[in-house]
C-alpha positions in Angstrom: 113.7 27.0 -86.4 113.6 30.5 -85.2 111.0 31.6 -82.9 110.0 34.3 -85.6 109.6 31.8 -87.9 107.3 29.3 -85.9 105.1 32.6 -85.4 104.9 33.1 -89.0 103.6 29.6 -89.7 100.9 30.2 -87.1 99.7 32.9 -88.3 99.8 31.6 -92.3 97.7 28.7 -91.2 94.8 29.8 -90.0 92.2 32.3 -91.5 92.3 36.3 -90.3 90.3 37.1 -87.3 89.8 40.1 -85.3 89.2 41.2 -81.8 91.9 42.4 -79.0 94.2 39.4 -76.9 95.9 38.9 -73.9 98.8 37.1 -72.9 99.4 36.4 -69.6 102.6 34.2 -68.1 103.5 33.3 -64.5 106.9 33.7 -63.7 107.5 29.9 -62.7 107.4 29.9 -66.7 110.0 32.3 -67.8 113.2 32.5 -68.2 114.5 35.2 -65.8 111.2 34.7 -63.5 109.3 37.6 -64.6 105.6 37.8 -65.1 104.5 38.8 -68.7 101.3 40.4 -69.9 101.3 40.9 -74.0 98.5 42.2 -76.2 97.1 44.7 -78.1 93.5 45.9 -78.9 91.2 46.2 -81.9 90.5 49.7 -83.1 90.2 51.4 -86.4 90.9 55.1 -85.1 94.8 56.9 -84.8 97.2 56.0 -81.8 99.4 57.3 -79.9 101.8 56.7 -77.0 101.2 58.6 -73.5 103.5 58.9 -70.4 100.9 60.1 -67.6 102.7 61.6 -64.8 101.9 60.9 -60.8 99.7 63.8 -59.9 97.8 65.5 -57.1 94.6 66.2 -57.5 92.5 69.0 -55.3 89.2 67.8 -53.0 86.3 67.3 -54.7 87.9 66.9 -58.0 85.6 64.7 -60.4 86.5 62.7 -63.8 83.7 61.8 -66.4 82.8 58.0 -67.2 80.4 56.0 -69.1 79.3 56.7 -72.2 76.7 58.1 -74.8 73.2 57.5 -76.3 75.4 56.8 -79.4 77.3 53.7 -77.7 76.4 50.2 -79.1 74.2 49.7 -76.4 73.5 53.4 -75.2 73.4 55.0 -72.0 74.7 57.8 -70.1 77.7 60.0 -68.6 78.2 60.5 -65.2 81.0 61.8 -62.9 82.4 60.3 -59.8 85.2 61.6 -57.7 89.2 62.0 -58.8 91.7 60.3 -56.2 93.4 62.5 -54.3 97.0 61.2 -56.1 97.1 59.0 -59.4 100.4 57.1 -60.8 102.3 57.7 -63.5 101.6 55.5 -65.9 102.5 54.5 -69.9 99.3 53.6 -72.0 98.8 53.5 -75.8 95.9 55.8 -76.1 93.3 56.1 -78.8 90.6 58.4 -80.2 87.4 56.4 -81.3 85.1 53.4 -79.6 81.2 54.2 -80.7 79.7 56.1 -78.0 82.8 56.6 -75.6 84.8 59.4 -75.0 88.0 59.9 -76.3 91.0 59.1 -75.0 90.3 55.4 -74.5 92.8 52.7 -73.3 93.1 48.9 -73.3 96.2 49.5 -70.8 99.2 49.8 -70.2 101.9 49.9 -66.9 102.1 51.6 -63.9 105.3 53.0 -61.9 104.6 50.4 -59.7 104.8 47.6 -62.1 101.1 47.0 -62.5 100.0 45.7 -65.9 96.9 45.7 -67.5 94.8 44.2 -71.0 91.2 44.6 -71.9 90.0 42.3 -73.8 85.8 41.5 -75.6 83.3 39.0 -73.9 80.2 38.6 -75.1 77.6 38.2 -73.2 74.8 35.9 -73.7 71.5 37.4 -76.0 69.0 37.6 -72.9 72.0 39.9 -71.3 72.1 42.2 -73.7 68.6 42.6 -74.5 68.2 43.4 -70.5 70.7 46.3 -70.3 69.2 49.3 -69.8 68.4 51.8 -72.2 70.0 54.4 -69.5 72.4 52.6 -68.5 75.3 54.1 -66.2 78.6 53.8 -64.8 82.5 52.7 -65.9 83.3 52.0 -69.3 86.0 49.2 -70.3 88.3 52.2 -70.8 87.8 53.6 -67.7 88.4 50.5 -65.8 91.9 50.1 -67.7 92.5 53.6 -66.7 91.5 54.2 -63.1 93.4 50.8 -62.3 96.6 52.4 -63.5 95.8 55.4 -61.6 94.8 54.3 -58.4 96.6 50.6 -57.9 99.8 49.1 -57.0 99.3 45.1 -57.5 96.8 43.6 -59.5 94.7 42.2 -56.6 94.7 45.8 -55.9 93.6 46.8 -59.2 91.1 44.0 -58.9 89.7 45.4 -55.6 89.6 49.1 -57.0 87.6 47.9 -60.3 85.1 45.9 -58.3 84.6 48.7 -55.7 83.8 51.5 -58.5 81.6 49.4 -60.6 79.3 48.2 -57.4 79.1 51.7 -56.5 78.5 53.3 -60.0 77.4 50.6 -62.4 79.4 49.3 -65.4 78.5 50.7 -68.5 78.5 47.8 -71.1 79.0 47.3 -74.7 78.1 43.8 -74.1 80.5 42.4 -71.7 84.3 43.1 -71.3 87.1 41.0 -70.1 90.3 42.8 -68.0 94.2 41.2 -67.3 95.3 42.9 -64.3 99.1 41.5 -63.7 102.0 42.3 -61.1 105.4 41.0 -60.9 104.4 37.9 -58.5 100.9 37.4 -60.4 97.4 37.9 -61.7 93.8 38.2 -61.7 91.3 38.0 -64.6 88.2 40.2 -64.2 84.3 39.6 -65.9 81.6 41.9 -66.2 78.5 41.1 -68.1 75.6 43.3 -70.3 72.2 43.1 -68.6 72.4 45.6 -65.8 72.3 43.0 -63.0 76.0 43.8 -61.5 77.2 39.9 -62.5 81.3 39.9 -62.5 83.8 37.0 -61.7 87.4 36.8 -61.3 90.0 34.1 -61.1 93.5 34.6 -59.5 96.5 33.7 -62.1 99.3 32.2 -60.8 102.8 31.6 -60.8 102.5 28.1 -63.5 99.8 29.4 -65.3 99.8 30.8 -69.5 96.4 32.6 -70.0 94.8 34.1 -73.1 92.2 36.0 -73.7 91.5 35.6 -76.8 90.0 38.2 -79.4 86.9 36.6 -77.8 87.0 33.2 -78.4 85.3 31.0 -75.5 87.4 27.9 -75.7 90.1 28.5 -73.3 91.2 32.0 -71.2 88.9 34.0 -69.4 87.0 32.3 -66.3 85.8 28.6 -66.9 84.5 26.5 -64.2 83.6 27.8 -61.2 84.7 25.5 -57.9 82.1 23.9 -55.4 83.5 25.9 -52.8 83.3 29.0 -54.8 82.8 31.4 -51.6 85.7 29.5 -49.6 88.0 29.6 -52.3 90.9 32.2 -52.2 91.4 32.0 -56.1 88.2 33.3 -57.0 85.4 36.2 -56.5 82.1 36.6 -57.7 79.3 38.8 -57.2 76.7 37.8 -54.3 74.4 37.4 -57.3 76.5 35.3 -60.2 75.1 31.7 -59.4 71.6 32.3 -58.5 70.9 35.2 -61.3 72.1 32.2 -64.0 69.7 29.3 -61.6 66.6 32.0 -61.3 66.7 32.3 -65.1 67.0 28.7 -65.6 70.1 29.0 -67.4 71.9 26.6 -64.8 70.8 23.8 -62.8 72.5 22.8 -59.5 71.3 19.2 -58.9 72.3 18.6 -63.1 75.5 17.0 -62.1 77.9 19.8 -64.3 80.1 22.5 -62.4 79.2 26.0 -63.3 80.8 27.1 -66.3 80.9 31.1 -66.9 81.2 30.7 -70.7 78.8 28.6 -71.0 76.1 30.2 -68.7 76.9 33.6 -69.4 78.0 33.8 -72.7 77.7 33.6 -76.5 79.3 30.4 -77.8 82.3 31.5 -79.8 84.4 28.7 -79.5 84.1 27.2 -82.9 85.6 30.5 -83.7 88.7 30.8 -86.4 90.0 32.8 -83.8 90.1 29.2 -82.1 92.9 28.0 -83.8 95.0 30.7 -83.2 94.7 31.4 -79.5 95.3 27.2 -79.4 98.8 27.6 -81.6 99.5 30.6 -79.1 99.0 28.6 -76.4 101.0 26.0 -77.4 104.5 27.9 -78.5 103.9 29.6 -75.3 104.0 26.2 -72.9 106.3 24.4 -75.1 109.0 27.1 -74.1 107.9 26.6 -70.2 111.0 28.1 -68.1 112.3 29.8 -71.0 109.4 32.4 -71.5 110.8 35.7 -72.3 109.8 38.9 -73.9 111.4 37.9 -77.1 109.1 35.0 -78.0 106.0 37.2 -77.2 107.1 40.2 -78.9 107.4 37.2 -82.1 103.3 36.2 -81.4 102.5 39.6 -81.9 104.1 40.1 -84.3 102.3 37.0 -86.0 99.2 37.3 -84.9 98.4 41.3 -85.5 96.1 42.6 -88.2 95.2 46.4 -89.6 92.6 46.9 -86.6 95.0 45.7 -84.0 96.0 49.2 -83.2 99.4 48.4 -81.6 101.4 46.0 -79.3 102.7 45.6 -75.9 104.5 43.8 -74.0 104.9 44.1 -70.2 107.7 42.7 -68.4 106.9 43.0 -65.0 110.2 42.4 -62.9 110.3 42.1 -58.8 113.1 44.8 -57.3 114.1 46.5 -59.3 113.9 50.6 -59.3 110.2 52.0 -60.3 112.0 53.8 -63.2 113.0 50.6 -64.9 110.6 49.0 -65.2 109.9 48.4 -69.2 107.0 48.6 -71.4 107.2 47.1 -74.8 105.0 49.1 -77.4 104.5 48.7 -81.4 103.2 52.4 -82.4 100.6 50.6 -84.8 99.9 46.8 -85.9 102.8 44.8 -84.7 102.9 43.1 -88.1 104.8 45.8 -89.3 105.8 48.3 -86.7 109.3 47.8 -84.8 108.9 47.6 -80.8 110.3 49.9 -78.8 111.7 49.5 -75.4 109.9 52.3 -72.9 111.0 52.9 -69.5 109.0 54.3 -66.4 111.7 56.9 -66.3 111.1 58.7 -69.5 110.0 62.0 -69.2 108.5 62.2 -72.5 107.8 60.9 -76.4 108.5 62.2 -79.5 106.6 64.4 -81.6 106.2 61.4 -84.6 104.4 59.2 -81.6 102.2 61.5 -80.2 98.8 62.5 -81.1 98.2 63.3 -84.7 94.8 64.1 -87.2 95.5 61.0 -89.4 92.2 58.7 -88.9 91.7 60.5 -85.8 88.0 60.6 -85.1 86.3 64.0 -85.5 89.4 65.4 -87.5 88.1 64.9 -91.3 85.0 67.3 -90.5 87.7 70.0 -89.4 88.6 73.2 -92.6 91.1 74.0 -90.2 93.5 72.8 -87.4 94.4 74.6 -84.2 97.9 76.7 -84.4 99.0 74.6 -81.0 99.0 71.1 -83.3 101.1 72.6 -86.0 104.4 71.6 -85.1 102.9 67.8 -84.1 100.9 67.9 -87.6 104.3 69.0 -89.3 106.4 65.8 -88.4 105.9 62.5 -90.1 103.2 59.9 -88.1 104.4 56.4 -87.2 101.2 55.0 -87.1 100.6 56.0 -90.8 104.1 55.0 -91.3 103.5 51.6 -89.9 99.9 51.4 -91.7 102.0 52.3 -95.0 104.2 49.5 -94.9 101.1 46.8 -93.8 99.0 48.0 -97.3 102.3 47.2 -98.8 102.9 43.9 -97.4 99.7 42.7 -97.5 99.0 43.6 -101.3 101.9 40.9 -102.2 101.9 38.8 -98.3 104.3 36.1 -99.7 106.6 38.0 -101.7 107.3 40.9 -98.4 106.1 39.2 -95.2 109.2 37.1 -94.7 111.6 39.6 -94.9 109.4 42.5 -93.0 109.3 40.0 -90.3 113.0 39.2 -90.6 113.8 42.9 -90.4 112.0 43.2 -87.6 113.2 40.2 -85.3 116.4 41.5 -86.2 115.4 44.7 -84.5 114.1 43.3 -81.6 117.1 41.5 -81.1 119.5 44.3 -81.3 116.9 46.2 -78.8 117.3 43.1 -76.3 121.1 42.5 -76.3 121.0 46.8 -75.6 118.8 46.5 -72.3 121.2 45.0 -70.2 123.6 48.2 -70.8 121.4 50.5 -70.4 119.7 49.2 -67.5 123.2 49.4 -65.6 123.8 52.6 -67.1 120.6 54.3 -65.5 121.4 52.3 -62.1 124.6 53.3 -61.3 123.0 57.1 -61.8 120.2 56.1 -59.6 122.5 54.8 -56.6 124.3 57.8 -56.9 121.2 60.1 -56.5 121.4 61.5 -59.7 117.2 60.5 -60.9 117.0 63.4 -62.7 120.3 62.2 -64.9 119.2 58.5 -64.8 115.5 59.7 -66.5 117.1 62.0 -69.4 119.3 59.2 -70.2 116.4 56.7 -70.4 114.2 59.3 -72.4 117.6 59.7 -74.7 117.7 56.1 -75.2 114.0 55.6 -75.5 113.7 58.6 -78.2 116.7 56.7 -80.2 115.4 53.7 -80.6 112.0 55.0 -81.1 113.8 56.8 -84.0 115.6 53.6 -85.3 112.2 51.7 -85.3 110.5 54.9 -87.0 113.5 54.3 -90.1 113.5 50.9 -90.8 109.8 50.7 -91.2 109.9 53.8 -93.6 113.0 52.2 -95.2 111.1 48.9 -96.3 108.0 50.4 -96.8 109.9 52.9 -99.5 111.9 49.2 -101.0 108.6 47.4 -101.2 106.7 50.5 -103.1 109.3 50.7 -105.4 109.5 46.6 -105.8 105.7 46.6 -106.2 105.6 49.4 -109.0 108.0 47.9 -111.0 107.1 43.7 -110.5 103.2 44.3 -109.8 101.6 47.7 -110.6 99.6 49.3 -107.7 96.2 49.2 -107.5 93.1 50.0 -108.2 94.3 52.0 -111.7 91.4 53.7 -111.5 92.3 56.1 -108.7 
């Protein structure tokens, strides 16, 4: 049975869910012995694809973090100071998270082949109840979006995350999860609400399949901590995480149990529908151990995306080969319906139908008017409102459209796959000839294509399935 097809069956068995995931594979596990990091997030708002460029910035310069008294738990801004230089970088930014500034990330990839996923944790009730009512420092988004900046490997962007939120606090909605992942491995990164600095991490290695998983406790994230927790290479904590939980009486030492973070720190969510899911994931994932690729991920999410998942990515994070090739999968809106697109480190920049536009863009429906700079964007079609148009349709009649949506769009994937290898030897043989500015037109030629292909075969079945729908179903309500 095809790959797409097992995905479909997942995803038909169990009830929806929501909530943001993370996929992370060592590269023992795949077939061409890359690491992968797939997910996407959970937000309501517009999206829209960004190619940040490496910049230099002047002495003194200062960025704003944190967030608002209007934030879920509220608080507020701050500034620290800019690095010097930040990386270029792809993300999939958005325009709305209650209380926190827009643009906001879950991230992306880095020119250095840095990878990294946000993903909710939920902190425990007493936690959340302690968090200040002023509270102050880096937001989730921030995290995602220094790290891209400012590191090369994911222990790096590890380090960088822990150094900023000692120094300036972390600003929490009630406790946040982050994948950083590099092309040799990984590390998963904790904070919690309550104000008290308490963050873990756990190294990810080259056997391992990870998920975090739209915040479902049962497997992913940090579990058990070891004995020799301050000896052990594979694991960080802050000076405070086990004796907080014992002061509090939340763990006992002499009980005979190791400490488990979930279970100390956090909400219970793993009798969670969500469960099941992240368990099926799991499983397709370490069935195909050694033969990972970016194929079968692109399939689970695919399966597994839902009208808040905002988009999709998948990062394929390859050792040696040139900064500009490295490759960024990204679904311009929920991957149950949108067509992934192949984007390379090299391309200089992204069509107008991808970039920001007013459709549910937070702040936009109060506007009479809009700016004369955003009329040209605002005059080309969206492909996030394309790709929302074709989930309505599909999900009014699921069994009658789904399969061949999903068909349609494995097919697509495929083509985009057997293409790489040509174009990847294309853009190297300019490279070696010291032709980089050739070599990144022909990648942003090739990345515009196919962003263009993916853009008309998603508007081409959404514009079957209306007309299938009006003439076998009606469309609903009648009453609008």
């Amino acid at each position: 049975m095809p790959s797409f097809a097992i995905a479909l069956l997942i995803v038909a068995a169990i009830p929806a869910a929501r909530g943001s995931v993370a996929i992370y594979v060592g590269k023992n596990l795949t077939r061409d012995g890359s690491v992968l990091l797939a997910g996407y997030g959970d937000e309501p708002s517009s999206h829209w694809l960004v190619i940040a460029p490496r910049k230099q910035h002047p002495e003194g310069a200062v960025i704003n973090v944190g967030g608002t008294a209007s934030a879920r738990l509220p608080g507020q801004l701050m500034q620290i100071p800019q690095a010097r230089e930040t990386y270029r970088y792809l993300s999939m930014d958005y325009s709305y998270y209650a209380g926190f500034p827009a643009p906001l990330t879950n991230g992306g990839m880095n020119e250095h082949g840095l990878a990294v996923r946000d993903v909710a944790l939920y902190s425990r009730r007493e936690l959340v109840e302690m968090t200040p009512k002023d509270q102050r420092g880096l937001n989730y988004s921030d995290v995602a979006r220094i790290a891209l900046e400012r590191a090369r490997t994911a222990r790096e962007a590890l380090d960088v995350s822990i150094q900023l939120v000692q120094r300036y606090g972390d600003f929490t909605y009630g406790g946040n999860s982050h994948v950083f992942a590099d092309p040799n491995e990984g590390w998963v990164f904790l904070t919690f609400a309550g104000g008290k600095g308490l963050w873990v991490a756990r190294r990810l290695g080259p056997d391992d399949v990870w998920l975090n998983w739209r915040g479902y406790t049962g497997l992913g994230y940090v579990q058990d901590l070891p004995e020799n927790l301050s000896n052990n290479p594979d694991f960080l904590a802050s000076d405070n995480f086990v004796s907080f939980a014992i002061g509090q009486g939340w763990y006992k030492p002499d009980g005979g149990k190791p400490f488990n973070v979930i279970r100390v720190y956090c909400r219970d969510r793993s009798g969670e529908a969500s469960g099941s899911e992240a368990r099926r994931v799991e499983a397709a994932v370490r069935a195909a151990a050694g033969k990972v690729d970016v194929k079968l991920l692109l399939d689970q999410m695919h399966a597994t995306g839902r009208d808040s998942s905002g988009y999709g990515q998948v990062a394929h994070l390859r050792a040696g080969i040139h900064p500009d090739l490295r490759t960024l999968w990204v679904a311009p809106g929920p991957p149950v319906t949108a067509a992934f697109v192949p984007w390379r480190m090299g391309a200089e920049s992204v069509p107008p139908e991808y970039r920001r536009h007013r459709y549910i863009t937070a702040g936009e429906a109060e506007k009479q008017t809009i700016s004369a700079a955003d009329l040209g964007v605002e005059g080309t079609r969206y492909v996030n409102r394309a790709v929302k148009r074709l989930l309505y349709l599909v999900e009014e009649h699921r069994e009658a459209f789904l399969p061949e949506v999903k068909g349609a769009l494995s097919a697509f994937d495929d083509r985009q796959l057997a293409a790489q290898a040509g174009v990847e030897r294309t853009a190297q043989v300019l490279l070696e000839a010291g032709e980089q500015a050739l070599a990144r037109r022909y990648l942003t030629e090739q990345a515009h294509a196919a962003a263009g292909e993916g853009m008309r075969l998603i508007e081409a079945l959404a514009d079957s399935i209306e007309a299938r729908t009006k003439v076998l179903f009606g469309i609903r309500p009648e009453d609008r």
